[in-house]
VOTOR-980611 format. One record per residue (C-alpha): x, y negated, z; residue in one letter; residue number from 1. Coordinates in nm, 2 decimals. Each point is the difference from the previous one (the first is absolute). Example, Ala and Ser with C-alpha at 12.3 -4.5 7.8 and 13.67 -1.06 7.14 Angstrom:
BEGIN
        u        v        w   rest    nr
     1.23     0.45     0.78      A     1
     0.14    -0.34    -0.07      S     2
//
This chain:
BEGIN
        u        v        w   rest    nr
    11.90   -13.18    11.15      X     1
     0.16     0.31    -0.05      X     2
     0.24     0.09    -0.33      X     3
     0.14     0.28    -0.13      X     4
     0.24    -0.02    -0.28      X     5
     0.10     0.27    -0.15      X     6
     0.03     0.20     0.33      X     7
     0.15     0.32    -0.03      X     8
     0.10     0.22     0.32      X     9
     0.26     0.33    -0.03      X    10
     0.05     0.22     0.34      X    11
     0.37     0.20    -0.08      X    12
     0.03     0.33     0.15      X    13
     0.31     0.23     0.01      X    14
    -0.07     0.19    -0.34      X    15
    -0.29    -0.22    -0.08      X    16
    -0.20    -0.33    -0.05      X    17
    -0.38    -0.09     0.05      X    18
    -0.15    -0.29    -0.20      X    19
    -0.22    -0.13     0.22      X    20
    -0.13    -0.34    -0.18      X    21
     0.06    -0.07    -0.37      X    22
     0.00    -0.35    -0.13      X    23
    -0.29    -0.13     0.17      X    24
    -0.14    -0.28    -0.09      X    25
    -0.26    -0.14     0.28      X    26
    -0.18    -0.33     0.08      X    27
    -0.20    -0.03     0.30      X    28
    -0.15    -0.38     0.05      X    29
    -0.09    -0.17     0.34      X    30
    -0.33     0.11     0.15      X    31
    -0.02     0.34    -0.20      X    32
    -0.07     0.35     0.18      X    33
     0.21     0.16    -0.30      X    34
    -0.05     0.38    -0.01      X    35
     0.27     0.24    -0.11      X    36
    -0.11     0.34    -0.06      X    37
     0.18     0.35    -0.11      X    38
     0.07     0.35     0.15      X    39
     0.24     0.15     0.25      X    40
     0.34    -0.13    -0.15      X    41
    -0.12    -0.22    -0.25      X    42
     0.21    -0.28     0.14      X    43
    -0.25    -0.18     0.21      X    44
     0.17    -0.05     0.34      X    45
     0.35    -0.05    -0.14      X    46
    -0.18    -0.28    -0.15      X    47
    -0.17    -0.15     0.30      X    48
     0.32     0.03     0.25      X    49
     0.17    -0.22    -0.26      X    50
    -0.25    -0.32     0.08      X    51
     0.19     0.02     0.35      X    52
     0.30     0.07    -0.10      X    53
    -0.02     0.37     0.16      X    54
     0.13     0.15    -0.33      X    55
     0.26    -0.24    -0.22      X    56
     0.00     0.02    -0.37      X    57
     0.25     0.21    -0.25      X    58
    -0.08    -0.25    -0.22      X    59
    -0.22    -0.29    -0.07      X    60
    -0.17    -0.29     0.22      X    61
    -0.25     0.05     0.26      X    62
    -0.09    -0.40     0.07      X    63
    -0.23    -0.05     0.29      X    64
    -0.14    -0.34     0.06      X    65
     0.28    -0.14    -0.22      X    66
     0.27     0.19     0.16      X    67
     0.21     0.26    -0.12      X    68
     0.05     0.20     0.28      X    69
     0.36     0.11    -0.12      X    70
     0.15    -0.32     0.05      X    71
    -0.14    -0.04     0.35      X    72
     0.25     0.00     0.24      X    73
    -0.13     0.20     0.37      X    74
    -0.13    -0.34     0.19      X    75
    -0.23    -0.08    -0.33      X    76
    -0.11     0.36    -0.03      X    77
    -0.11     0.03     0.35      X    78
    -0.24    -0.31    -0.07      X    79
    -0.14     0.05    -0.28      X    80
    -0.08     0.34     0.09      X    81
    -0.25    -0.15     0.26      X    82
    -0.18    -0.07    -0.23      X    83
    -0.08     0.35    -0.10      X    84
    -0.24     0.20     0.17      X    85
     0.00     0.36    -0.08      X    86
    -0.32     0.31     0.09      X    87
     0.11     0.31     0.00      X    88
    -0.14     0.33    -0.07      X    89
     0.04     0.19     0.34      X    90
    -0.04    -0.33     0.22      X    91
     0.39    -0.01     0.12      X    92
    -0.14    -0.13     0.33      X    93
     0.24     0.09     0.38      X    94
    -0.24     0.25     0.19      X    95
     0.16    -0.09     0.32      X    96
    -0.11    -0.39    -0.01      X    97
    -0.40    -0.14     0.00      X    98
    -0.18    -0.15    -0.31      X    99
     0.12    -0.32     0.13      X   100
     0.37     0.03     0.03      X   101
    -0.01     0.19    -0.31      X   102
    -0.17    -0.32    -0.14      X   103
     0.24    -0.18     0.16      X   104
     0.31     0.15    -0.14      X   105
     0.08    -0.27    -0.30      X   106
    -0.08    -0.28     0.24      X   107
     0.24     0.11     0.27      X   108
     0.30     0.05    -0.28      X   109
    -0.08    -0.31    -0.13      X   110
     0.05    -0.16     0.33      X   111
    -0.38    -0.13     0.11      X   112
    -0.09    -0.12     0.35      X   113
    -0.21     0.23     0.19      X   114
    -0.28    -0.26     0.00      X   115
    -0.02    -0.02    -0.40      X   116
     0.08     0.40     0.02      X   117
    -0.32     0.04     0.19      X   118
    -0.19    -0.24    -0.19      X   119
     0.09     0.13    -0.36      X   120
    -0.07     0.39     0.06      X   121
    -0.34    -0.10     0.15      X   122
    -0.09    -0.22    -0.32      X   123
     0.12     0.32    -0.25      X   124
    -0.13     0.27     0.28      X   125
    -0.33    -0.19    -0.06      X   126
     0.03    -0.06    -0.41      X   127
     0.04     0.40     0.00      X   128
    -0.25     0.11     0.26      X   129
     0.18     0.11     0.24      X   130
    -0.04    -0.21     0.33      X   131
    -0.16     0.25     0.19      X   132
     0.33     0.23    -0.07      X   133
     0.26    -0.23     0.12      X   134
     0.17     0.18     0.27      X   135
    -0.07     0.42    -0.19      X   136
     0.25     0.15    -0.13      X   137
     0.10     0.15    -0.35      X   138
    -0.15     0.35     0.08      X   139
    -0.27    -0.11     0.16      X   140
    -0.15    -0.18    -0.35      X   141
    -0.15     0.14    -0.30      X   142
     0.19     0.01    -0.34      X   143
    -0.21    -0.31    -0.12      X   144
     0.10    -0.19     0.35      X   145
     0.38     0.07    -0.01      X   146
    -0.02    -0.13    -0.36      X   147
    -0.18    -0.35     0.11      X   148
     0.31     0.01     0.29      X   149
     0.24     0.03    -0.33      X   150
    -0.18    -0.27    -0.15      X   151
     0.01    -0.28     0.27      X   152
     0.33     0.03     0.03      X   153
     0.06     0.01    -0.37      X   154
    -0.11    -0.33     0.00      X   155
     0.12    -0.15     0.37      X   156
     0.24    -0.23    -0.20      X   157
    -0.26    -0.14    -0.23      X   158
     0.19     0.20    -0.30      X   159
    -0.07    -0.16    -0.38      X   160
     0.02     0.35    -0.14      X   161
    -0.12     0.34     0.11      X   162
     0.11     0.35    -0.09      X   163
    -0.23     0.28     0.06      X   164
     0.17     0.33    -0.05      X   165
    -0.30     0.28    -0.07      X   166
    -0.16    -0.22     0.30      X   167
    -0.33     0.26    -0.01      X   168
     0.12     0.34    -0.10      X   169
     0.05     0.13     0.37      X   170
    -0.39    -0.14     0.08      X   171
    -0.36     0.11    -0.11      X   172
    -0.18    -0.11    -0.28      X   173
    -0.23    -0.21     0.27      X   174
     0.24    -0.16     0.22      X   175
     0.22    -0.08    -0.39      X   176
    -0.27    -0.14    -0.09      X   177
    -0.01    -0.27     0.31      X   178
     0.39    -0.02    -0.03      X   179
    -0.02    -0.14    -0.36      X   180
    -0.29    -0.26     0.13      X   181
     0.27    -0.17     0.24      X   182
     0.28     0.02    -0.23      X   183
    -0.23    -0.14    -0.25      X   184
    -0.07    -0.24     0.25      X   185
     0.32    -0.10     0.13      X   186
     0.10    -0.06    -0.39      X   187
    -0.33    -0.23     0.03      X   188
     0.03    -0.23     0.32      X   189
     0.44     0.02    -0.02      X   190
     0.05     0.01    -0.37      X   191
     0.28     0.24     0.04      X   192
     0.10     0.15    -0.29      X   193
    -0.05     0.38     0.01      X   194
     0.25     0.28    -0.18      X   195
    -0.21     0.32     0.04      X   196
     0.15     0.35    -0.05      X   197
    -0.28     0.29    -0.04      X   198
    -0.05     0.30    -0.20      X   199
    -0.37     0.00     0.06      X   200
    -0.20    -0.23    -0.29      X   201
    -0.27    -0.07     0.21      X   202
     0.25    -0.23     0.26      X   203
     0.09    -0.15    -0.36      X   204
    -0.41    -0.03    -0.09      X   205
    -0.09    -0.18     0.29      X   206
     0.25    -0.25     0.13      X   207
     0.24    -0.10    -0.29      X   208
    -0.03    -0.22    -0.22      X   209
     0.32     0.10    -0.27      X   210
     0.18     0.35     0.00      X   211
     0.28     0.17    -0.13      X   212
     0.03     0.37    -0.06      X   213
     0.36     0.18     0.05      X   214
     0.11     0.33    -0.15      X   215
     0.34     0.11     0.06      X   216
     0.13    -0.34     0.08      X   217
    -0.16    -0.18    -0.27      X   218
    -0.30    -0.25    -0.05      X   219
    -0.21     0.16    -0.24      X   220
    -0.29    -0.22    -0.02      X   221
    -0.14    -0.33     0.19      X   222
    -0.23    -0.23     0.01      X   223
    -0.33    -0.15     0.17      X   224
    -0.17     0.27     0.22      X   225
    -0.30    -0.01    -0.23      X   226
     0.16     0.00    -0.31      X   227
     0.21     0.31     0.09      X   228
    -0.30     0.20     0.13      X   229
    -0.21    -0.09    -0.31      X   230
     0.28     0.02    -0.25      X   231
     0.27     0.28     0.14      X   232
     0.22     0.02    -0.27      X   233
     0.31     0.28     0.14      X   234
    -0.14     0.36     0.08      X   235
     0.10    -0.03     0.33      X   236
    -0.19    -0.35     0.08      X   237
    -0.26     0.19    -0.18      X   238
     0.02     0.29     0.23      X   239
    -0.02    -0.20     0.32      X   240
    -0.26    -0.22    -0.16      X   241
    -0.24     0.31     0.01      X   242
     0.06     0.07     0.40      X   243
    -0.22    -0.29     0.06      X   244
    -0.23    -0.03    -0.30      X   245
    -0.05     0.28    -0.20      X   246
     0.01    -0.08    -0.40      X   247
    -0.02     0.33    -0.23      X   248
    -0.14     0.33    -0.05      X   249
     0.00     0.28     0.28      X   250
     0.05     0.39    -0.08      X   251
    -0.37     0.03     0.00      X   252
    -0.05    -0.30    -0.27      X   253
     0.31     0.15    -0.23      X   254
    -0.31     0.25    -0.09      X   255
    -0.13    -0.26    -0.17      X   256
     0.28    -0.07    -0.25      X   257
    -0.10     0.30    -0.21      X   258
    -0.35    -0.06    -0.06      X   259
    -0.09    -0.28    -0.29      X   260
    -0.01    -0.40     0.07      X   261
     0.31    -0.21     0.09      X   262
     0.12    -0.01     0.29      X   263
     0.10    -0.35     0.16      X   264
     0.16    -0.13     0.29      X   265
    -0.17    -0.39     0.05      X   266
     0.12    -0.27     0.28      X   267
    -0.18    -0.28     0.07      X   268
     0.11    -0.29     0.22      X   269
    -0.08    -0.36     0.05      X   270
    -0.31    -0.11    -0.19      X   271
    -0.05     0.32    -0.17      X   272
    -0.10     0.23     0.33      X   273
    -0.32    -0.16     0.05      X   274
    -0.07    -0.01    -0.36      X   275
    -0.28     0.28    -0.09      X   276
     0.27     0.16    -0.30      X   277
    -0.15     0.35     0.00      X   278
    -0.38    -0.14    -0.03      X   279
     0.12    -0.22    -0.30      X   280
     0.15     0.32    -0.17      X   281
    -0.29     0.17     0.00      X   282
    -0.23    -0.28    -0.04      X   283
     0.20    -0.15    -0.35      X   284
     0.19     0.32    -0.12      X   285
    -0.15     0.37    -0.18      X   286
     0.25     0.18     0.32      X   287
    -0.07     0.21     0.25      X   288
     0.19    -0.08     0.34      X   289
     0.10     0.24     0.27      X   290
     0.15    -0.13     0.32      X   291
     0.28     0.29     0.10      X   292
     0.12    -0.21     0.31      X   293
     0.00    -0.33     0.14      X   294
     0.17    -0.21     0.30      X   295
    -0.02    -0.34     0.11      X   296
     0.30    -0.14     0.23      X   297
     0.13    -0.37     0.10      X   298
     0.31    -0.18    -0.04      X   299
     0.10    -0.34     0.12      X   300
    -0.41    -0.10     0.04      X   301
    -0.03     0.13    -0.36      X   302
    -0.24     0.32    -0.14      X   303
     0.20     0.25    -0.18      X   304
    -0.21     0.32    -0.17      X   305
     0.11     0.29    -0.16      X   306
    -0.24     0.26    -0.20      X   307
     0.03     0.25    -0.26      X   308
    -0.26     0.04    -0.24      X   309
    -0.09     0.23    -0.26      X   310
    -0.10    -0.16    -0.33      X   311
    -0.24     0.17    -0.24      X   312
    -0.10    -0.07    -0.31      X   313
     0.14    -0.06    -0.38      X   314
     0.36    -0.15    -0.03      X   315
    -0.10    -0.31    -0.16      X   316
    -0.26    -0.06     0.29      X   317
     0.27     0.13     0.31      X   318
     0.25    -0.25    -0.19      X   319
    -0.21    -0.27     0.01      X   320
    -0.12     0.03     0.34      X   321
     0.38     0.04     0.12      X   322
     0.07    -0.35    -0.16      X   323
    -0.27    -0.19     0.15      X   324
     0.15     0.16     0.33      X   325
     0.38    -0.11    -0.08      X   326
    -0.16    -0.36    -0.14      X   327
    -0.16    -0.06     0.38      X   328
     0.36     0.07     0.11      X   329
    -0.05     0.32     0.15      X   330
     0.35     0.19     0.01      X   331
    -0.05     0.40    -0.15      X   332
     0.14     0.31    -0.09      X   333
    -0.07     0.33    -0.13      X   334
     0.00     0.24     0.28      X   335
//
């Protein structure tokens, strides 16, 4: 497990100080791939280099495992932090040495025979893909490659928790897509826990299952992947929300708030996707329905829709046709 408590984290310049983290407040349980989310300078990686101790607190408890690693002394530090794997954005991997030795790296500092050296990098080399790249070197791979190569030797010491630092903004949307497959994976077969820093919702979307969103060194909202997508409460989970899985009117549909009807923005999810709600309108109430947009998206193995409609007809009628909506449990709002 990994706590915050009341975390907060103040860099001091000559003339000035940054507040980098502001009384966070974070739980991340054993087996989660926890997502924290924000822009450039929201906090994020202050926030992850404190789970390994990279970056201490200004105040507040950062407990890892059941340590507090401010009262560690060097020889404890040293092993608990091999149980921390860490994935980084640009790879961080020694051009001058093969996809083995750089494999090999935590092994050989952690004082392995050759034998179980050799026989360790072939298992991961193998888990990620990679056999028949064993003796290339770092230039000689693709982006997606040198990121496997980051990830074996993330996890050469069998970690219990793994920090992925914006682990797929560098690649393509393809080879991002087969990079969150093995982390998804790894969290699967290993049950390693899994901190991941991004700034794109879609990493968020398809891997974890809780996330966090930062703004200027703050949580602003959390919660269960799905819930968050369906229910974005904050403008800016909102706005990153709508990267992935657009929810309200375009320029071209504003038009439409001018002319008569109601204009509403509907979500379905769970039961209520499937159910035929815009036939039963028509079919049981005097209104006239117009479909301005729709979208259908999934979270967690779960249907999420968004549409806005126009509703015509006589206010008692639009009324009661918006209460039989709100009585199935449908969430919506006038656009």
């Amino acid at each position: 497990m990994i706590e915050f408590q009341d975390v907060s984290k103040i860099y001091h310049g000559k003339d000035s100080e940054t507040v980098a983290l502001k009384n966070v407040h974070l739980t991340i349980h054993d087996g989660e791939i926890y997502g924290v989310i924000g822009y450039s300078g929201a906090g994020k990686s202050t926030l992850i280099r404190m789970v390994n101790a990279l970056e201490t607190p200004s105040s507040g408890k950062v407990i890892v495992n059941g340590s507090d690693w401010s009262t560690c002394n060097k020889k404890q530090l040293r092993h608990f932090k091999k149980k921390i794997g860490m994935v980084f954005q640009h790879f961080n991997l020694l051009e001058s040495k093969t996809v083995f030795a750089n494999v090999a790296i935590p092994l050989i500092l952690d004082g392995w025979s050759k034998d179980a050296i050799k026989k360790r990098v072939t298992e991961l080399l193998d888990f990620v893909g990679l056999t028949d790249k064993v003796e290339r070197y770092p230039n000689e791979l693709s982006g997606g490659e040198k990121q496997r190569v980051g990830i074996a030797r993330a996890i050469a010491l069998n970690p219990e928790i793994l920090l992925c630092d914006e682990a797929t903004s560098a690649l393509d949307p393809k080879t991002t897509e087969q990079i969150l497959a093995l982390l998804k994976r790894i969290n699967q077969e290993y049950q390693i826990t899994m901190l991941v820093i991004t700034h794109e919702m879609g990493v968020i979307q398809k891997i974890c299952q809780k996330v966090a969103v930062m703004e200027k060194g703050k949580i602003i909202e959390e919660g269960s992947v799905f819930d968050v997508f369906v229910h974005p409460k904050h403008p800016t989970t909102r706005d990153f929300v709508r990267t992935v899985i657009p929810d309200g009117l375009s320029d071209q549909l504003e038009s439409f708030k001018n002319e008569k009807g109601q204009i509403l923005k509907i979500e379905f999810a769970d039961q209520t996707v499937s159910a035929p709600i815009i036939n039963q309108l028509i079919k049981n109430f005097p209104v006239t329905v117009n479909i301005l947009y729709a979208n259908m998206s999934e979270i967690q193995g779960k249907r999420v829709g968004h549409m806005v409609i126009q509703l015509e007809g006589e206010q008692e009628a639009v009324n009661k046709a918006i209460n039989y909506m709100k009585h199935l449990g449908i969430y919506l709002e006038e656009a």
